[in-house]
VEXDREN-2710 file (C-alpha; in Angstrom, 1 decimal):
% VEXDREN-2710
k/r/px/py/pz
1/UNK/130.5/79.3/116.2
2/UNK/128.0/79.2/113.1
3/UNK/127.2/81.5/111.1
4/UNK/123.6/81.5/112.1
5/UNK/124.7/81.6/115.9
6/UNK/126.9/84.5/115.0
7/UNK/124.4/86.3/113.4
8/UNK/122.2/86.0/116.1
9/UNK/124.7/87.2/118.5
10/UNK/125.4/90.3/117.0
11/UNK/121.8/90.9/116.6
12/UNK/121.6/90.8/120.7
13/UNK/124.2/93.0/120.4
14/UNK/123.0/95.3/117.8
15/UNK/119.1/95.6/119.5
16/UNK/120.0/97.7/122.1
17/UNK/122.4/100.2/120.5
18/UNK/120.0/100.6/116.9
19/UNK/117.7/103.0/118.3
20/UNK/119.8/105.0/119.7
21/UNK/122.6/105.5/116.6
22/UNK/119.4/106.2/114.8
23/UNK/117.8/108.7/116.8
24/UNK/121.5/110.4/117.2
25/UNK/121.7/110.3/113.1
26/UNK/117.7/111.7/112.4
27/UNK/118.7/114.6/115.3
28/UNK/121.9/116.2/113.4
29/UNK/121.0/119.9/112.3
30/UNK/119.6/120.6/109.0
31/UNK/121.9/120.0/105.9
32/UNK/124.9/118.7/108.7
33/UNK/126.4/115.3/107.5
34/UNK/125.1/112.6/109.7
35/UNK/127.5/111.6/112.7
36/UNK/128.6/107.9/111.7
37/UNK/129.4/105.7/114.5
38/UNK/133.9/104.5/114.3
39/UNK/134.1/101.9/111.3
40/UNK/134.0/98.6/112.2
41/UNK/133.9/95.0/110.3
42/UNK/130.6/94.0/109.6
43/UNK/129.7/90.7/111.8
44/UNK/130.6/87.3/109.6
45/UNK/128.1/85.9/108.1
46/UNK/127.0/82.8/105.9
47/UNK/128.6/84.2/102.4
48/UNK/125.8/82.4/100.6
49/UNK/123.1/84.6/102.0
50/UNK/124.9/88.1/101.1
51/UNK/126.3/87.4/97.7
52/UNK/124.3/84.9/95.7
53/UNK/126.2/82.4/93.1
54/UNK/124.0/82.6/90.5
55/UNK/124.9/82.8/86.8
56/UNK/122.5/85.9/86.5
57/UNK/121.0/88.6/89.3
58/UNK/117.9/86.9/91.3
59/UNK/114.6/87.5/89.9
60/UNK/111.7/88.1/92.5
61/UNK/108.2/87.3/91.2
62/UNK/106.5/89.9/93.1
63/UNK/103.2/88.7/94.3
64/UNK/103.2/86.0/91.9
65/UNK/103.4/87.0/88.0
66/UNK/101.2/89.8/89.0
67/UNK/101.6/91.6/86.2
68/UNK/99.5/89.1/84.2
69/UNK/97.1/87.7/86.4
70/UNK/95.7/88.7/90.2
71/UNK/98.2/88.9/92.5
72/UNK/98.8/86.6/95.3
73/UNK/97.0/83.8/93.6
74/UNK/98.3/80.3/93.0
75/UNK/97.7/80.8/89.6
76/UNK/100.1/83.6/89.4
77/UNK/102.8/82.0/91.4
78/UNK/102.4/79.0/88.7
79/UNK/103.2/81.5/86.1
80/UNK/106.1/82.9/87.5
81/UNK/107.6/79.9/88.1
82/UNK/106.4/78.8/84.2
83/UNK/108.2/82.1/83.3
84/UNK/111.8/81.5/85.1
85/UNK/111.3/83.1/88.4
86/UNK/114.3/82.2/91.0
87/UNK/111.8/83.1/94.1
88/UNK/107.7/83.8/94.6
89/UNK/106.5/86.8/96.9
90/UNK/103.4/86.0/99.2
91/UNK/102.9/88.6/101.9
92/UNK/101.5/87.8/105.0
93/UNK/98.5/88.7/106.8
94/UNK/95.7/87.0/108.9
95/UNK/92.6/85.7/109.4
96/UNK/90.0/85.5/112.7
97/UNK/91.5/81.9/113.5
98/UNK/95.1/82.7/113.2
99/UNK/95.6/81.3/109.5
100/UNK/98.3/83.3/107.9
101/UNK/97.0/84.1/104.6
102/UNK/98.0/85.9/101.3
103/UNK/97.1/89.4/100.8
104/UNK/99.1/92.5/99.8
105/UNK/96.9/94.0/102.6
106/UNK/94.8/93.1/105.6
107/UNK/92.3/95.5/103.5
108/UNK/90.7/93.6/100.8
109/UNK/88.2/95.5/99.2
110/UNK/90.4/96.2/96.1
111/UNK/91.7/92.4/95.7
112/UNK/88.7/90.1/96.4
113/UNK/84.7/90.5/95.4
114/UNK/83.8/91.1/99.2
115/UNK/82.1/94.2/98.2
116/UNK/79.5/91.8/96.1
117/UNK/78.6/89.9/99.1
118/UNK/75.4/91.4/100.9
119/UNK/76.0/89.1/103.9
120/UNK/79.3/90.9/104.6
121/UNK/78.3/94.2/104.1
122/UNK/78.4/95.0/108.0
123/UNK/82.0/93.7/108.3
124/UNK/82.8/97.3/106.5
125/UNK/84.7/99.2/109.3
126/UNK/87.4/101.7/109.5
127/UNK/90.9/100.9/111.1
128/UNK/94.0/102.4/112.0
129/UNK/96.4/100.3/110.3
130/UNK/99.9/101.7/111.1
131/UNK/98.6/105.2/112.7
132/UNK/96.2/105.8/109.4
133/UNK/92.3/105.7/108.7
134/UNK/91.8/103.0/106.2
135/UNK/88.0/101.8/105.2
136/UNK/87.1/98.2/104.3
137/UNK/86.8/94.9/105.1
138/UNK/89.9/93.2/107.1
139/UNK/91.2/90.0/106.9
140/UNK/91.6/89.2/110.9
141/UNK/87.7/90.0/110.9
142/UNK/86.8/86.9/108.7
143/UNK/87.6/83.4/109.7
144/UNK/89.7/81.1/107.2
145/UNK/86.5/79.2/105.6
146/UNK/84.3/82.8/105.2
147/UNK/87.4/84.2/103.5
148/UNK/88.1/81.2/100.9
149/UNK/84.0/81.9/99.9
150/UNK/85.6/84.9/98.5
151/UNK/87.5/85.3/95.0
152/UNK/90.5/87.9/94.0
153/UNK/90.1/90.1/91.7
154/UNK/92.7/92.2/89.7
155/UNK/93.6/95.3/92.2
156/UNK/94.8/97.5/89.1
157/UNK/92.3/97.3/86.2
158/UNK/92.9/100.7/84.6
159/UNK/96.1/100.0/84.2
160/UNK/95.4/96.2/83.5
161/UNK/92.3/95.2/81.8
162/UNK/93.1/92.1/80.5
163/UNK/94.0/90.6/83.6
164/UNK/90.1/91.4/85.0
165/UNK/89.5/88.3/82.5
166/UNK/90.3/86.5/85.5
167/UNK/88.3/88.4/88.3
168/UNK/86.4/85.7/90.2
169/UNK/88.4/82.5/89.3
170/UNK/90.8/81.8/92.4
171/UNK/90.6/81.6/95.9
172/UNK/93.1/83.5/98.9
173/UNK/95.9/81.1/99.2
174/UNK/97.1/79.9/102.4
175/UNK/100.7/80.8/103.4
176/UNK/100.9/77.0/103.8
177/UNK/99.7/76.2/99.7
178/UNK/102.3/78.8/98.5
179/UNK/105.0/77.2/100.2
180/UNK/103.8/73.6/99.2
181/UNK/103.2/75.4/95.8
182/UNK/106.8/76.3/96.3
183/UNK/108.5/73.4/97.7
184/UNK/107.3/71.1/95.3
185/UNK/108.7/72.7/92.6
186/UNK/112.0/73.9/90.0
187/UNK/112.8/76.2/88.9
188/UNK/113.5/76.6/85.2
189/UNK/117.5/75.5/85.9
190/UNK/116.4/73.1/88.1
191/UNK/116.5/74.5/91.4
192/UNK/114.7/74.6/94.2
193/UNK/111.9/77.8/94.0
194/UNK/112.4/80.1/96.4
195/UNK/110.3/82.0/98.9
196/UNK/110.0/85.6/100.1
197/UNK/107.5/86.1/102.4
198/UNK/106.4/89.4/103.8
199/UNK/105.2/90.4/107.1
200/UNK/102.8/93.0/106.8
201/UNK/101.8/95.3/109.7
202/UNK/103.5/93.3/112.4
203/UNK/103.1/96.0/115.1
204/UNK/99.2/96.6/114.2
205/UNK/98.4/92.7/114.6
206/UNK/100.6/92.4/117.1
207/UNK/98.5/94.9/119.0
208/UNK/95.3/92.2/118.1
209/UNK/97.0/89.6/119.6
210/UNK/98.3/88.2/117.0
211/UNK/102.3/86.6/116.9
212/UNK/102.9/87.1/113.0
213/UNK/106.4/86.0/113.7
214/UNK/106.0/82.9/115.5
215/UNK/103.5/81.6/112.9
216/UNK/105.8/82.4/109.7
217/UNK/108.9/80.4/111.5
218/UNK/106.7/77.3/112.6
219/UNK/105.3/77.4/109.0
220/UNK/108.8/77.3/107.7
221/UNK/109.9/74.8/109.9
222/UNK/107.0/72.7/108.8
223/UNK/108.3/72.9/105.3
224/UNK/112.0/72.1/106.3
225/UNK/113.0/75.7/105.4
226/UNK/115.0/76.4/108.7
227/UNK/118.5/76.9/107.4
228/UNK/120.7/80.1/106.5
229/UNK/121.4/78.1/103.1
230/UNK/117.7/77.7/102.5
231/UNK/115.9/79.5/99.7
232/UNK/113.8/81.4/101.8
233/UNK/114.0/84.9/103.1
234/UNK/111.8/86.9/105.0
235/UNK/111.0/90.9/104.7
236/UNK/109.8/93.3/107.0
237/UNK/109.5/97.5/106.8
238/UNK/109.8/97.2/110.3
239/UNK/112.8/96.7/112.6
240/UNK/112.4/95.4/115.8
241/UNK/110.2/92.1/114.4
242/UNK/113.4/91.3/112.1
243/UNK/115.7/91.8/115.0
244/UNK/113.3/89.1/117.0
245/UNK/113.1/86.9/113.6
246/UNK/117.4/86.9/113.7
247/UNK/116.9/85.0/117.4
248/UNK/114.0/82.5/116.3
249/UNK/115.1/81.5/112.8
250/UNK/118.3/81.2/110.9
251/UNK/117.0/81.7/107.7
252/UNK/117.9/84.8/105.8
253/UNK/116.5/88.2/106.8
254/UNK/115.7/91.5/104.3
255/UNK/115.1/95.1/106.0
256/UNK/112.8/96.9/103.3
257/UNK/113.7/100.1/102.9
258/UNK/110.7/102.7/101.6
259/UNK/111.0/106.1/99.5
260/UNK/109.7/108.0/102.7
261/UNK/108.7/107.9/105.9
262/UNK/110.3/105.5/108.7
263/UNK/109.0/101.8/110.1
264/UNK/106.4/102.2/111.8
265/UNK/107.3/100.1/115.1
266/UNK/109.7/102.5/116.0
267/UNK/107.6/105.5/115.1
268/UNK/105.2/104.0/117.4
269/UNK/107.5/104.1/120.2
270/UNK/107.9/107.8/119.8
271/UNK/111.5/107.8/118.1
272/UNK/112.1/110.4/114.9
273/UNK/113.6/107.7/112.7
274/UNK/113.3/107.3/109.1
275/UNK/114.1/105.1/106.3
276/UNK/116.6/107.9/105.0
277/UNK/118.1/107.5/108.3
278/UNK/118.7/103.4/107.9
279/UNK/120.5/104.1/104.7
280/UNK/123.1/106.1/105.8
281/UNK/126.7/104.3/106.2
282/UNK/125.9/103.5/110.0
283/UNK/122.2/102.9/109.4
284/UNK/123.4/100.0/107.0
285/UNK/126.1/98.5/109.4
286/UNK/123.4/98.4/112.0
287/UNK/121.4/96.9/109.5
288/UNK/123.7/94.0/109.3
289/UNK/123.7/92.7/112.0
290/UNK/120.2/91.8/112.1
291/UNK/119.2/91.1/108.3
292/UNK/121.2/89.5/105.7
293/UNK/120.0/91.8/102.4
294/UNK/118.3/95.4/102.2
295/UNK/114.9/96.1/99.9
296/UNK/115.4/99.7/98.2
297/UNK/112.7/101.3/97.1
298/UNK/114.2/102.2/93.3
299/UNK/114.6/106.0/94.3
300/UNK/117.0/105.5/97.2
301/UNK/119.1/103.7/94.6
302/UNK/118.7/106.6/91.8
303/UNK/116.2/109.1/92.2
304/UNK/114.2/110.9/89.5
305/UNK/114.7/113.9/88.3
306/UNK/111.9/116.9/87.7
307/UNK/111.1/115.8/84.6
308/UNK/110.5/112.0/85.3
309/UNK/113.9/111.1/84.1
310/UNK/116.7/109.1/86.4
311/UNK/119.7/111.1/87.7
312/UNK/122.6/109.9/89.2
313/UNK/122.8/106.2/92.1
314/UNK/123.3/107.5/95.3
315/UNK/126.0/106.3/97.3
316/UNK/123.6/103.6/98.7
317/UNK/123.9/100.7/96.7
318/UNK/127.6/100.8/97.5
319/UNK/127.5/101.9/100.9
320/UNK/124.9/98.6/101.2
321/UNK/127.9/96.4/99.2
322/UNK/130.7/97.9/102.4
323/UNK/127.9/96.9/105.3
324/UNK/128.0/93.1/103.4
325/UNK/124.3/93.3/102.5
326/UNK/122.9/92.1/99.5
327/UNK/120.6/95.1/97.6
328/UNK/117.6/94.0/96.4
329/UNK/115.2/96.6/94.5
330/UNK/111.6/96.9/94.4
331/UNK/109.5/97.2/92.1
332/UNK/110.1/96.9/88.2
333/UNK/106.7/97.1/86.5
334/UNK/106.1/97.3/82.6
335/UNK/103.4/99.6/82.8
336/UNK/104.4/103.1/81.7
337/UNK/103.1/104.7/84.4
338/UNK/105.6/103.0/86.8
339/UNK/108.6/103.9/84.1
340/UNK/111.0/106.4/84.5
341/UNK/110.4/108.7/81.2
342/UNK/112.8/107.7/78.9
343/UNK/111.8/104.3/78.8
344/UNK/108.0/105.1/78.2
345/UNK/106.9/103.8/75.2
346/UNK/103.2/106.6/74.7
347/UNK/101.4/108.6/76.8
348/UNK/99.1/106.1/77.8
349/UNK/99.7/105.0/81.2
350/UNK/98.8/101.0/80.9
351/UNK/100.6/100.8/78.0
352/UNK/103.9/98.7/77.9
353/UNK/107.3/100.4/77.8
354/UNK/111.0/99.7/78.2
355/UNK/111.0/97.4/81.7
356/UNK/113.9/95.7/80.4
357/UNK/116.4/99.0/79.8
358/UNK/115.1/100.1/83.4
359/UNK/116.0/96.6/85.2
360/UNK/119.4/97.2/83.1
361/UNK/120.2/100.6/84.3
362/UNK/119.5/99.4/87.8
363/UNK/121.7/96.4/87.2
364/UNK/124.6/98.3/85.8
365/UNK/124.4/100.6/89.0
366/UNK/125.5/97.1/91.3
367/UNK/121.7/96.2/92.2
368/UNK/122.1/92.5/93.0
369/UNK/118.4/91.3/93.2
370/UNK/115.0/92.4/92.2
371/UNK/111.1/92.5/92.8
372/UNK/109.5/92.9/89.1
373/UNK/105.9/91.9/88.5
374/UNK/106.9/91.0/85.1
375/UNK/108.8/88.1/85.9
376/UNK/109.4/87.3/82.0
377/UNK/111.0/90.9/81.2
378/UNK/113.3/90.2/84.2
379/UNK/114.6/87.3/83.0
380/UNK/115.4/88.7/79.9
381/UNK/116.8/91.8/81.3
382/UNK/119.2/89.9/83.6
END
C-alpha cells in the first residue's frame, strides 16, 4: 500500500472516532487528567513528510518577508526567497467569481486602499466570520478584476513605518502567481521553493457556496504539486476540511493549533472542543492520522510567564515527536512587542530585539520548523 493510500485510510478511520475522543477529553472534571485513549502506533507514513532532511530546521516565510514589505505581495515572496526562505506562506481566501486569492483575511480594510475608493464605499457591510461581528469590505463581495484595481498596503504601520514606503505599489496576488512565483524558482541551496498555503475560514465560505478545498487541490494539481514528496503543505485551524483534504490530495497536511479557543467547524457543530484538547497525548495521535505536521501557536510549546518572560516547554513538542508529527511554530517576529521580555531590546514596541535568541530557545526545545516574518533572522538563527 502507499504511503499516501495509507494515510488516507487511517484518515477514514480516524473521521469518525475524532470527535468523539475529543469531546470525551474536553468533558473530564476540572483539574482531572484527561482520559487518553490505549497507546497505539501511529499509522506509517511517508518519513519525508514528518522528519525533514535538511541540514538546518525549515524556515517559513510567513506571508512573504512580511516583516519588510506588505504582506502577501509578490514582492514580499521575492524577498523571502532573495533572503533564503525554504517555503512562502499565501493564505487563501476568495473572490465573487471563485478566484482564490491572497489575503490574511476575507476583510481587507487593513491590507489594501479600499477605504480610499468612493465607488466601493457601499460594499462596507458587517459579517459573521466564524461566529463573530467583523466590519469591512470582503473579498467574496468583489469580483477578481474590481479587486486587482485595488493596492495592499502595510496592515501594521505603528509598528512598521518604513514598510508604508510601499503602500500603494502591488496588486492582490492570485493563488495561481504565488505558486508560479513559487515553482519557478530556488531556493538559495538550490531547491525547489516550497509552498504553504492556508485555508482560511473554510466553514464560513463553505456556508457561501464556496468549495475552498476543491479549488486549492486542482490549483496544485495544475502546478504538478500532487505528491506526498512535494514541497507543498497545506494548513488549516479547522479539522474536518483537513480530514477531507487527506482523501483528495496526497500532499502533506498541517493542523494549526491556536493559543485559545477551538476550530471553529466543530464548534459549529455544537461540540465543546478546544485546541488545548488537540494537544493532549490522544489529541495528537488522532491528529496523525489526518495531517502529517502540527502548527503551535509559541505558547503551547513554552508559555510566558507573568512578567512577559518564558517558563518552562510543555510536554507538547514531545508528545507531537511520539504521535510522529512534525512541530512547526508560529510566529517569530523581530518587533519587540511580539518578544518575550528578555529578548527586548527598549521599551519601544517597533523597535528590533533579540528574534534570533527567541527562534534559538524554541529550537533547543525540539521545534522542527517555523513561521517567522523575518525570514533573514531565521536563517541565521537556524
Amino acid at each position: 500500500m502507499s504511503n499516501g493510500l495509507q494515510r488516507r485510510v487511517a484518515a477514514l478511520a480516524g473521521i469518525t472516532v475524532l470527535a468523539a475522543g475529543l469531546t470525551a477529553l474536553s468533558a473530564a472534571p476540572a483539574g482531572a487528567a484527561p482520559a487518553e485513549a490505549p497507546a497505539a502506533p501511529a499509522p506509517a507514513k511517508a518519513k519525508a513528510g514528518n522528519h525533514h532532511d535538511r541540514s538546518r530546521p525549515v524556515v517559513i516565510a510567513h506571508r512573504g518577508a512580511s516583516g519588510y514589505r506588505p504582506e502577501h505581495t509578490l514582492a514580499a515572496y521575492r524577498l523571502a526567497i532573495k533572503q533564503c526562505a525554504d517555503y512562502i506562506e499565501p493564505d487563501l481566501v476568495v473572490t465573487r467569481d471563485g478566484i482564490l486569492v491572497d489575503r490574511h483575511e476575507p476583510e481587507i480594510g487593513s491590507t489594501t486602499n479600499v477605504a480610499d475608493r468612493p465607488e466601493f464605499a457601499d460594499r462596507r457591510t458587517t459579517k459573521l466570520l466564524d461566529g463573530r461581528p467583523v466590519t469591512g469590505w470582503f473579498t467574496e463581495d468583489f469580483t477578481l478584476a474590481e479587486l486587482r484595481s485595488l493596492r495592499a498596503i502595510e496592515r501594521l504601520p505603528q509598528l512598521r513605518p518604513q514598510n508604508t514606503a510601499y503602500d500603494g505599489r502591488y496588486q492582490v496576488p492570485t493563488f495561481a502567481e504565488v505558486l508560479k512565483l513559487a515553482t519557478s524558482s530556488r531556493t538559495c541551496s538550490g531547491k525547489r521553493v516550497g509552498i504553504i498555503p492556508e485555508i482560511k475560514h473554510s466553514t464560513y465560505f463553505r456556508e457561501q457556496g464556496f468549495d475552498m478545498e476543491r479549488k486549492t487541490v486542482a490549483l496544485l494539481r495544475k502546478f504538478g504539486l500532487t505528491r506526498h514528496s512535494d514541497p507543498v503543505v497545506i494548513q488549516s485551524f479547522e479539522v474536518t476540511n483537513l480530514q477531507r483534504l487527506s482523501r483528495l490530495t496526497k500532499v502533506k497536511l498541517v493542523q494549526l493549533v491556536d493559543c485559545q479557543g477551538g476550530p471553529y467547524d466543530l464548534v459549529s457543530q455544537g461540540q465543546d472542543i478546544s485546541y488545548a484538547d488537540l494537544v493532549t497525548p490522544a489529541g495528537l495521535r488522532r491528529i496523525s492520522r489526518y495531517a502529517d505536521q502540527v502548527g503551535l501557536c509559541k505558547d503551547v510549546m513554552i508559555p510566558r510567564l507573568a512578567d512577559g518572560t518564558l517558563g518552562e516547554p510543555t510536554p507538547v513538542i514531545r508528545d507531537a515527536h511520539r504521535a510522529g508529527l512534525t512541530v512547526v511554530g508560529w510566529t517569530f517576529r523581530r518587533e519587540n512587542s511580539f518578544l518575550p521580555a528578555e529578548f527586548r531590546s527598549s521599551d519601544n514596541p517597533a523597535d528590533p530585539g533579540d528574534l534570533i535568541g527567541e527562534i534559538r530557545t524554541f529550537l533547543r526545545a525540539g521545534m522542527d520548523q517555523f513561521f517567522t516574518d523575518n525570514p533573514d533572522l531565521g536563517v541565521k538563527a537556524a
